[in-house]
N, C-alpha and C positions, 0 to 999 in steps of 0.2 A: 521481460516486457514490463515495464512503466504506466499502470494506468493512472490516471487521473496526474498528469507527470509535472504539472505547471512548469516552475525553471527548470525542474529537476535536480532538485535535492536530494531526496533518494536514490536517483539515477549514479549522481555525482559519488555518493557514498560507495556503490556497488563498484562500479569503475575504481575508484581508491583501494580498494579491496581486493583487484585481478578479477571481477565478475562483469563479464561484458553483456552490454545493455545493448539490444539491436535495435529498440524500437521506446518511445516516449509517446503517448499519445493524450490530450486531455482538448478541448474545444475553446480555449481561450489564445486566439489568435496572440496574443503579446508574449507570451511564453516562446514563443518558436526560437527568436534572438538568442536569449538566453540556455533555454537547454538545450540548442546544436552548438552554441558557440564553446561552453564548458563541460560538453559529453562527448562530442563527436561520432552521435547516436542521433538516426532518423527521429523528428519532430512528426508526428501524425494530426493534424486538426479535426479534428472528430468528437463527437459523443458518443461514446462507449454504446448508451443507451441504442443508437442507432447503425450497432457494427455488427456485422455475423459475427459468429465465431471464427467460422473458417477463415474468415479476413484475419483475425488477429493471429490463429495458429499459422498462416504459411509466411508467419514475421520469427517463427522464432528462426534458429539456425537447428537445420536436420543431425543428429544424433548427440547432442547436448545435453545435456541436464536442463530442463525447460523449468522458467521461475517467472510468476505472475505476481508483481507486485501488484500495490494501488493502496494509495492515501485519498478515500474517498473526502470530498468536501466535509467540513467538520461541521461546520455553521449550524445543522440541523441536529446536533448531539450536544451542543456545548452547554454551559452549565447556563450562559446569558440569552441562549435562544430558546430556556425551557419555559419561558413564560410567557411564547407565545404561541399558534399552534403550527410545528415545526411540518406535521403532517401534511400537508398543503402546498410544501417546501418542495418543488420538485428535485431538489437532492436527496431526498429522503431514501427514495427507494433505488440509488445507485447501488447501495448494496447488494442489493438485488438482482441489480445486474452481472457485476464482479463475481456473483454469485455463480451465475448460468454460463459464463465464459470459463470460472471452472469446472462446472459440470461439466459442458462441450469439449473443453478442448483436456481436460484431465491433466494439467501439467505437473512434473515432480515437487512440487513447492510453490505453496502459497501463503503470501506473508501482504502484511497490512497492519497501517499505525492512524490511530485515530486519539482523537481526545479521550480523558479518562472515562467519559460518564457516555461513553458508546453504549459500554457495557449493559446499563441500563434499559437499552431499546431491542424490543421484540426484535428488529431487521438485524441488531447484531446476533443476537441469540439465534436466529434463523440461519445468517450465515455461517456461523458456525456445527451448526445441526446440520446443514447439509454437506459442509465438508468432511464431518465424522460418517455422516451417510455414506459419502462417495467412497470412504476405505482410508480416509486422511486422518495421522494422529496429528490432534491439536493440541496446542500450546498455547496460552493467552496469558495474560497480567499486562498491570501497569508498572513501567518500568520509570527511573528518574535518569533523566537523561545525562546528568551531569554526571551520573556513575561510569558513563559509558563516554567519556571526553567533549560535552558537547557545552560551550561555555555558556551556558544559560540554568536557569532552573524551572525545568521544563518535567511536566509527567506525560508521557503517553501510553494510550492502548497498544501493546503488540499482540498479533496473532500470528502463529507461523505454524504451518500444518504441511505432513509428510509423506508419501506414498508409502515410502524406504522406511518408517520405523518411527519410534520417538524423534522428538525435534525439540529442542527448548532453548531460551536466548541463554549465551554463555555470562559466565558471572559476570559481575562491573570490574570493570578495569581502571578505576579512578577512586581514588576513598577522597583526593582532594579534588573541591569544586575547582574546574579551570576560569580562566577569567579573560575579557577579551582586552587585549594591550595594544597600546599606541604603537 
């Protein structure tokens, strides 16, 4: 499951991968086009904020290994939105959300990328406390993404937390930067 799924990029990635995506849900009606057309994974129009749990648990598929993604909105962590007051942001406390849908629904894996300077905000510190809470090992750093084939030079937050045991992102698989070619 895909929250906050826009075109679905991460969706995309997991499908590349052998891990099927059932579901993309995020509340920006323009996205739909694009992440059914290159996942061939239900588009949901919604705000998380206003979803049960139960609505998203009887999306996953019954006796799976259940994985709750979400790239909550960055805008309110970034390094250019600290100067103003982000608090007020009603993105702010989507984490918070993401949060309680793992608490409800308890799936095997919980994984989420953010800008680097998440890190810094009580809501991310919070979501992670309550994933250690619920029995989840967690995993977090910023990783460069070009280590990991991705042709830009990009940093982000990863978190990925375990029911089943340790969990940590595998080494970089790239020592040279890729490049995007004509």
């Amino acid at each position: 499951m895909d929250l906050f799924c826009g075109a679905g990029g991460l969706t995309h990635g997991f499908i590349l991968e052998g891990l099927p995506v059932n579901a993309g849900i995020d509340l920006d009606p323009a996205c739909r086009y694009p992440y059914e057309k290159n996942n061939g994974a239900v588009f949901i129009e919604r705000d998380i904020a206003r979803m049960e749990s139960d609505e998203v648990a009887e999306l996953f598929t019954s006796g799976t290994t259940r994985v709750l993604a979400g790239c909550a909105p960055c805008q309110p962590f970034s390094t250019y939105s600290q100067r103003y007051d982000t608090r007020s942001d009603g993105k702010w406390g989507l984490l918070y959300e993401f949060g309680r849908l793992a608490r409800d629904i308890r799936p095997d894996i919980v994984t989420m990328e953010n800008v680097p300077t998440v890190e810094r905000h009580g809501v991310f510190k919070d979501f992670a406390s309550e994933l250690e809470g619920l029995g989840y090992q967690v995993w977090s750093d910023v990783v460069q993404c070009a280590q990991y084939g991705v042709p830009q030079r990009r940093r982000r937050m990863v978190l990925l937390a375990s029911l089943h045991g340790p969990i940590r992102m595998i080494e970089p698989t790239h020592s040279k930067p890729r490049t995007v070619e004509q």
